[in-house]
C-alpha positions in Angstrom: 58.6 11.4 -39.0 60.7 12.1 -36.0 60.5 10.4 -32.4 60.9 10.3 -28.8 60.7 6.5 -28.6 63.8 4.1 -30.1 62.6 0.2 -30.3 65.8 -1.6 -29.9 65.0 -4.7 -31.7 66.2 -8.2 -33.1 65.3 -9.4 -35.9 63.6 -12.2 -34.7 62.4 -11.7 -31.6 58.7 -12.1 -30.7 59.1 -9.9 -27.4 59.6 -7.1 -29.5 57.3 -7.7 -31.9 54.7 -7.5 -29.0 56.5 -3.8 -28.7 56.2 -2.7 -32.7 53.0 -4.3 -32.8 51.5 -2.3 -29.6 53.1 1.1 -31.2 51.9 0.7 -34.1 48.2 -0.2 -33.0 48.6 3.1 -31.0 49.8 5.2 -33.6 52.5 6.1 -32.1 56.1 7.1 -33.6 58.9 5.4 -33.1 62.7 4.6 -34.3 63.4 1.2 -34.8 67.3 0.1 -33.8 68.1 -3.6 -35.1 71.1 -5.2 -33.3 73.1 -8.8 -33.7 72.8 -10.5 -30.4 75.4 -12.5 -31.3 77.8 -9.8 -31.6 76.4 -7.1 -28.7 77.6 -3.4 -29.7 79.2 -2.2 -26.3 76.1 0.3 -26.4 74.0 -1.6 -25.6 75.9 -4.5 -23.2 75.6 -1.0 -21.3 72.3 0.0 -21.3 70.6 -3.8 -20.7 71.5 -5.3 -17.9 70.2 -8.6 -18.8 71.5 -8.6 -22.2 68.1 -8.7 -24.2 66.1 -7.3 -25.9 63.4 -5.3 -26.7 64.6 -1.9 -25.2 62.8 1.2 -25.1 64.5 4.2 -24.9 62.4 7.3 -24.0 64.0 10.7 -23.6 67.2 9.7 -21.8 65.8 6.1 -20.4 66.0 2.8 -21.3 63.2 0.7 -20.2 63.9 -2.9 -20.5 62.1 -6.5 -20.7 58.0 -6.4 -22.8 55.9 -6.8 -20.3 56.8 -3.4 -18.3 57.5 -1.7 -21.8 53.5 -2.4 -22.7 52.4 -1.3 -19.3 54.6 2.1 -20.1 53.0 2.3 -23.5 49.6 1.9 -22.3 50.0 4.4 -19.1 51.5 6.8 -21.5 50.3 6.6 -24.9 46.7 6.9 -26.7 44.5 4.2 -28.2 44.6 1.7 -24.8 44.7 -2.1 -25.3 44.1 -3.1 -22.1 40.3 -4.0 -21.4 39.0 -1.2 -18.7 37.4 -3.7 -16.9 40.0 -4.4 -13.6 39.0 -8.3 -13.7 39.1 -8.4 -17.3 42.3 -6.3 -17.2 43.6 -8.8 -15.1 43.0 -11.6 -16.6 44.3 -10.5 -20.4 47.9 -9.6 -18.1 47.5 -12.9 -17.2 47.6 -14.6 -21.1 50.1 -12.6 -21.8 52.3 -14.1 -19.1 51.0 -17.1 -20.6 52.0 -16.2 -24.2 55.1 -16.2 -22.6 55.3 -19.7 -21.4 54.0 -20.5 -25.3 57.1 -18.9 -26.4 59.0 -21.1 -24.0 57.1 -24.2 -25.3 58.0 -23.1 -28.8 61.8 -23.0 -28.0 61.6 -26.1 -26.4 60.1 -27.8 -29.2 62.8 -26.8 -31.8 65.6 -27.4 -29.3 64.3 -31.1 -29.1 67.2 -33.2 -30.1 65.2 -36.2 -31.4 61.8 -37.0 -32.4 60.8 -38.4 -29.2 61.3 -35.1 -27.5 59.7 -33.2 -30.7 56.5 -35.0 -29.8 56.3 -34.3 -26.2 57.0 -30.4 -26.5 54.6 -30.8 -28.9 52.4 -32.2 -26.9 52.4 -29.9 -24.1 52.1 -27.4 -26.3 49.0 -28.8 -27.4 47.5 -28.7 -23.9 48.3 -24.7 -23.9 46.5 -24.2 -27.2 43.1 -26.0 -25.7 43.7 -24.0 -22.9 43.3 -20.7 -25.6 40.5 -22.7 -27.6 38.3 -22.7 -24.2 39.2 -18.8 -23.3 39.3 -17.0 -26.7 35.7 -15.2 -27.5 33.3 -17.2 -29.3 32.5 -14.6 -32.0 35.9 -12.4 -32.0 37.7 -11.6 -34.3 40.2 -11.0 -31.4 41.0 -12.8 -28.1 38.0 -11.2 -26.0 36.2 -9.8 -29.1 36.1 -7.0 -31.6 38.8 -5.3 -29.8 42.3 -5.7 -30.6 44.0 -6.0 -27.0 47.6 -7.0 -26.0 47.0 -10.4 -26.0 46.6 -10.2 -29.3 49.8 -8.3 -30.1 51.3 -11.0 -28.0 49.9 -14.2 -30.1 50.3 -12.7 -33.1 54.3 -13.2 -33.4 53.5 -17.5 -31.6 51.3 -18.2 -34.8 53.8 -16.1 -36.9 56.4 -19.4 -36.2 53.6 -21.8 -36.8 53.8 -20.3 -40.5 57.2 -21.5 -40.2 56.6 -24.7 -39.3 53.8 -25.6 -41.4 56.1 -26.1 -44.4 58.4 -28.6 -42.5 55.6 -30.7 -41.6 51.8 -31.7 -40.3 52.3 -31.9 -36.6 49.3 -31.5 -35.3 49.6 -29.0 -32.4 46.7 -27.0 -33.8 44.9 -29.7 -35.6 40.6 -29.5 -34.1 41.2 -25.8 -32.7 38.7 -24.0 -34.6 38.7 -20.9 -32.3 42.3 -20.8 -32.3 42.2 -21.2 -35.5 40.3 -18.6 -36.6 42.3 -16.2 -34.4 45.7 -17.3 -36.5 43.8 -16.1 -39.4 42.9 -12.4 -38.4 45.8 -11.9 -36.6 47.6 -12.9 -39.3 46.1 -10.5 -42.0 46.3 -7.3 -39.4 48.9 -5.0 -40.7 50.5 -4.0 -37.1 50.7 -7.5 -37.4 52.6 -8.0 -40.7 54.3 -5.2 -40.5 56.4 -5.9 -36.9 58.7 -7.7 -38.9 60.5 -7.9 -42.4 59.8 -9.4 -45.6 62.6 -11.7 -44.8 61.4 -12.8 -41.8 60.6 -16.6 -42.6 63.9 -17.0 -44.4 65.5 -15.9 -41.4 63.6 -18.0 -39.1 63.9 -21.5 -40.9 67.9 -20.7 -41.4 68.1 -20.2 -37.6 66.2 -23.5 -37.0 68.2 -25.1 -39.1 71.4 -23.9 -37.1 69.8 -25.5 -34.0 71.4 -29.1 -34.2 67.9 -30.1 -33.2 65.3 -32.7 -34.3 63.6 -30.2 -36.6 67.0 -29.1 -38.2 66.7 -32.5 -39.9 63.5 -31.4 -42.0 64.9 -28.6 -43.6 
């Protein structure tokens, strides 16, 4: 099947998992280009200006950073995520802004050079996933329901490191979040979901935490 639209990807980068994952909800075609961000292809040095990915090329345009590249997909392709609802709307833009500062939390927590530090990412991180507990639909199975929106597509790829890190240890950033829990388990079975990145996505992911030097380094 042949495309208009090229995801220019990293192997394990959540941003463009929220990209694969939205196409794929959608139905919607696309190439998928995988490059080494430690080793830039010239290509591409010239078509990001801030050296990151995802990209989206359509036609003869790259679009660059997630969060404009899922407002494009959902202005110009079927099957919308967004809730219709402009306060609703707003407010699921808004957690995925937040998912954002997740992802941040995340990296800070396995940049932690000692334990000390580990445990107060961790618990800041802890404060953000109460925050989700007291927002996320009662019944769901997604964030605001039955509907699988953007916000999902973006939490999706923060449980998919909590995978990770439930084999180096118990540390309690989820621990009492039966909500949130719940919403780890059907994201995690939805096959946009799975399917955003490769089979050899955990083995990847623990062999560049243990590259970090950090606190968690030590565990594996």
């Amino acid at each position: 099947m042949t495309s208009d639209l090229t995801l220019v990807s990293h192997s394990l980068c959540p941003y463009v998992q929220r990209a694969a994952i939205a196409l794929a909800e959608k139905g919607v075609a696309f190439e998928r280009v995988t490059i080494d961000l430690s080793d830039k292809p010239d290509w591409f040095r010239k078509v990001s200006p801030l050296g990151k990915v995802p990209l989206l090329k359509t036609g003869d345009t790259y679009l660059f950073e997630s969060a404009p590249i899922l407002e494009y997909l959902e202005d110009s392709q079927p099957m919308p995520l967004h809730p219709r609802d402009p306060v609703e709307r707003a407010r699921h833009r808004a957690h995925i802004e937040f998912g954002s500062q997740v992802l941040n939390g995340i990296g800070a927590l396995y940049n932690a050079a000692d334990r000390q530090g580990f445990e107060e990412k961790a618990a800041a991180l802890c404060e953000k996933f109460l925050h989700l507990e007291r927002e996320l639909d009662a019944d769901g199975p997604f964030f605001s329901g039955p509907d699988f929106s953007l916000v999902d597509a973006t939490f999706g790829p923060v449980f998919r490191y909590f995978d990770v890190f439930d084999r180096l240890g118990r540390f309690g950033i989820l621990d009492g979040l039966e909500k949130v829990g719940r919403w780890r388990e059907n994201l995690a079975t939805r096959t946009s979901v799975k399917e955003a990145v490769t089979v050899d996505y955990p083995a990847n992911l623990t062999g560049f935490l243990k590259r970090r030097n950090s606190w968690i380094s030590e565990l594996i």
